[in-house]
N, C-alpha and C positions, 0 to 999 in steps of 0.2 A: 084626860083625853089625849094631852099631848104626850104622856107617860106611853100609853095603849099604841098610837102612830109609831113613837119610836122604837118598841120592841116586836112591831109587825114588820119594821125596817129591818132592820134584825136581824128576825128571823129570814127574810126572805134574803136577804144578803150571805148568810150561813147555808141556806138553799143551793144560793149560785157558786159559790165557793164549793160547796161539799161535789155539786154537777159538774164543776171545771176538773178538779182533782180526780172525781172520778173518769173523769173524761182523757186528762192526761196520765192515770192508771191502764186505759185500756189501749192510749198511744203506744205508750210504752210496748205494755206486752204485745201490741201488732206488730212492734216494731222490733222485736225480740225475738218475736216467732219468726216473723223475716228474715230475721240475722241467722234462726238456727235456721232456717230451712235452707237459705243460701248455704249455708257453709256447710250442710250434708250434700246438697246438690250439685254444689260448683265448689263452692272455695277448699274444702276438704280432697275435691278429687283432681285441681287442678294444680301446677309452682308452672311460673312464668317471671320470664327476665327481658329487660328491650339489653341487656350486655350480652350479644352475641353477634360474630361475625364470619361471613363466608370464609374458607380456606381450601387450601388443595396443594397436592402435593408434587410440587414443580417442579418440572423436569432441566436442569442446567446441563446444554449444551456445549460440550468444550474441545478444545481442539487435542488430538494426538497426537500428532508428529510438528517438525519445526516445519518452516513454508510460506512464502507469500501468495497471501488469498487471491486468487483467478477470477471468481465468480460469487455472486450472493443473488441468491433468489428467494430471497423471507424479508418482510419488512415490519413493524411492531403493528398486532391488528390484526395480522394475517392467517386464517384458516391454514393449517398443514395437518394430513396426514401422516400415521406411522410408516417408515421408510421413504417418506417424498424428501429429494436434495434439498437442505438449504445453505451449501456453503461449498464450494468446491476451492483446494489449495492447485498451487501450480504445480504439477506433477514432473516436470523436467528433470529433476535431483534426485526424486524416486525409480523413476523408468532408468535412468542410470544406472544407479546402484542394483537395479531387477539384472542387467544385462551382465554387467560387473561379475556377478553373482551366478546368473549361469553358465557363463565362460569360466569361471572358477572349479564350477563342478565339471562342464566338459574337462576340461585338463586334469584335473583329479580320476574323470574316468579315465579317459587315455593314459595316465598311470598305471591307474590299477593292470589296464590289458595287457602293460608293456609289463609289468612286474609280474604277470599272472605267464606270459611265455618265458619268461626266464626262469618262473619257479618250474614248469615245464620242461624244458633245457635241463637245466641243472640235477632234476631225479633221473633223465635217458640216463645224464653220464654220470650219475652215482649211481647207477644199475651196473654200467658197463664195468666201470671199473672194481666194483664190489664184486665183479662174475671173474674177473683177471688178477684179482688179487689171491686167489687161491695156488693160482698154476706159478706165481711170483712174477708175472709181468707187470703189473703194478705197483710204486712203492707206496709204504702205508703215506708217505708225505703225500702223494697225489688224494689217495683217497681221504687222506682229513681235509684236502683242501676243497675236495666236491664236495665232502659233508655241509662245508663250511658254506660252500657256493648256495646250495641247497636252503640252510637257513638264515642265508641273506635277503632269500628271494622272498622267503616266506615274511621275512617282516617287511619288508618294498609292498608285500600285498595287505598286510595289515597297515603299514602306514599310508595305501592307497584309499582302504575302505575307510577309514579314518578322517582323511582329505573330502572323502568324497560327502562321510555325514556332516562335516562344515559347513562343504559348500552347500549341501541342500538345506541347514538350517538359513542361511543367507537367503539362499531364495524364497525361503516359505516367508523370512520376514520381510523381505523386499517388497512380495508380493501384497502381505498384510498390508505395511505401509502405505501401497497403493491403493489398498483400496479405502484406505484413511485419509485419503485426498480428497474424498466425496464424502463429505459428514451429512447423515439423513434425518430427520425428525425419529428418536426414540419412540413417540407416544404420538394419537391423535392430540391435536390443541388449535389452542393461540399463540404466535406469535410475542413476545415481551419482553424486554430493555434489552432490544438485539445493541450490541456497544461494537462490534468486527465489522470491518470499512473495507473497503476494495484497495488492494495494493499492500493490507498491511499487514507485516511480518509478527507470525503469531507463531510461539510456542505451546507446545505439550502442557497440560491441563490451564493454560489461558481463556477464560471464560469468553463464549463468542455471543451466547441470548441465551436465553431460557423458553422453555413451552409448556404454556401450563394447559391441564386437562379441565376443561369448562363440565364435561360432561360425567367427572368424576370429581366434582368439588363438594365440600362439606360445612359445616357449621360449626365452631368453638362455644358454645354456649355457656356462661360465665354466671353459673348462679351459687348463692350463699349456701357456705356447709349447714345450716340450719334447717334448708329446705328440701335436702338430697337425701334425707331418711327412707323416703318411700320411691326412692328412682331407680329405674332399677333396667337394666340391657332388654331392646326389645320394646319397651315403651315407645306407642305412637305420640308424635311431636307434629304441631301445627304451626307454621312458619310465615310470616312477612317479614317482607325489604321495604325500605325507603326506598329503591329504586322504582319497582313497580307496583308498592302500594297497598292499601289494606283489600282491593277487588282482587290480587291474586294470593292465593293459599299454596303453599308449599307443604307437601307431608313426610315427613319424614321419621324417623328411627331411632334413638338412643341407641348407641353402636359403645359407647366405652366411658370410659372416665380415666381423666389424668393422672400422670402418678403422681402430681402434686402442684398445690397453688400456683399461683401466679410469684406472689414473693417469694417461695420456696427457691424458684428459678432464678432471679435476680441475681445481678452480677455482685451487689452490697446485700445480702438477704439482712432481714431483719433483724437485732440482737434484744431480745424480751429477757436476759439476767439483771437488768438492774432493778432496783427497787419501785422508781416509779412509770412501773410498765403499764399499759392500758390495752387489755383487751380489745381488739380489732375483728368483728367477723370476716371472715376470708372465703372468697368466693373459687372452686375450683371448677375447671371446666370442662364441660360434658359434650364429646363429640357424637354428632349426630348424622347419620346419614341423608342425602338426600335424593330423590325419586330423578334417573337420568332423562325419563319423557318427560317430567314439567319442567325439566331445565331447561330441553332443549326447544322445546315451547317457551317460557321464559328467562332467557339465558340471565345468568349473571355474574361477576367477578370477583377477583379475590377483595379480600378487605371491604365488603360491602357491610353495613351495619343489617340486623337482622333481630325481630323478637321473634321468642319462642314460649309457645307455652303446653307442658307437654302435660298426658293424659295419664293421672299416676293409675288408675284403674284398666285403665288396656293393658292387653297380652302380646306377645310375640306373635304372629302370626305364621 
């Protein structure tokens, strides 16, 4: 009897075993099918990195001519427009030099006029005497000496015209100059590390700030060469910041690819000839464009951190 209980124990313990096994057979394969369906769904058609950061291409401001700064009107922060002032030099040593410059050319012309009657003069009276030297009232001495007169005058006028393209190169740069007294915003922007202080004597390409374009900025997108098989220009890019958060979406573009990693760049690049080299995946980065209305709905800056994850199955648009 007690034989008959234990192999009815038994069996029903082989029961529950063979229904658990079966049980976690069909786990499994739910959990299998899952994984493929995911990854025909999503994971196959998506590559995403949180290594991506805003960028844009800054405008540095610098001075052209030498000059002590007069005026600043841009402070770091600050909204400017293309061609709005933000820096004017003291123009005193330039208007100088503008004046300098056309009193030079004045005198160069009144040259030329005076050189231009004399070459005048000098052909009457190498007429005259050319017309008298036949009958022998003229000796040939006089007339080689009006010849002579004659292309005296003519080079006084070539070295007038001469004088005179100087002086106008003088004024056209005088003029430039001045108006490089008033340095304007290149680019719409921002305002950023204006370093140029009021009174202080700045030289020709002396960096005075920079302006960076908020509303043409972009994204570095830093993902693994493993995952860049299928990326391809043109591909839609779905975008957040830490700044404002996973509620705002940025859409953007796959616009290029770098012409090389990150350590390729490096100022010590890396040396893989010796023996015990280790393979390192190397991430190269994929610039992205971004849409100017959500920017300027939601503005953001350089060097802001950023995920991206882009849609390897869209097209260009």
């Amino acid at each position: 009897m007690e034989l008959q209980n234990d192999v009815l124990i038994e069996r029903s313990d082989n029961k529950k075993r063979a229904g658990l096994f079966l049980l976690l057979a069909v786990v499994v394969c739910i959990a299998a099918g899952g994984y493929w369906f995911y990854w025909k769904t999503v994971g196959s058609r998506y590559v995403a990195t949180d290594n991506a950061y805003t960028a844009a291409d800054i405008a540095l401001v610098t001075a052209e001519i030498d000059g002590k700064v007069a005026e600043i009107h841009a402070v770091d922060t600050q909204k400017v427009k293309k061609g709005e002032t933000l820096v004017v030099i003291d123009a005193t040593d330039t208007k100088l030099a503008l004046k300098q410059a056309e009193a030079g050319k004045a005198q160069a012309q009144a040259q030329l006029a005076a050189a231009t009657s004399n070459l005048e003069r000098s052909e009457i009276d190498l007429k005259r005497r050319a017309a008298l030297a036949g009958s022998g009232s003229v000796s040939g001495d006089e007339l080689t000496s009006a010849k002579n007169g004659q292309a005296t005058a003519r080079s006084a006028i070539e070295a007038a015209k001469a004088a005179i393209a100087l002086a106008q190169a003088r004024v056209e740069k005088a003029n430039v100059d001045l108006e490089r007294t008033v340095i304007r915003s290149p680019i719409d922007g921002v305002v950023a590390r204006r370093q140029v202080q009021l009174g202080q004597r700045v030289q020709p390409s002396m960096p005075l700030l920079s302006v960076v374009p908020l509303q043409e900025m972009y994204v570095n997108a830093n993902f693994k060469e493993v995952e860049l098989e299928k990326v391809r220009v043109g591909q839609a890019v779905k975008l957040v910041s830490d700044l404002h958060g996973k509620n705002v979406v940025f859409n953007g573009l796959v616009e290029g690819f770098s012409g090389g990693t990150g350590s390729a760049f490096a100022v010590i690049p890396a040396q893989n000839a010796t023996g015990n080299w280790i393979k390192v995946v190397q991430r190269l980065p994929v610039r992205i464009r971004l849409n100017p209305q959500e920017l300027e709905k939601s503005p953001l800056r350089v060097g802001l951190s950023m995920a991206a994850t882009i849609d390897l199955r869209s097209t260009q648009p």
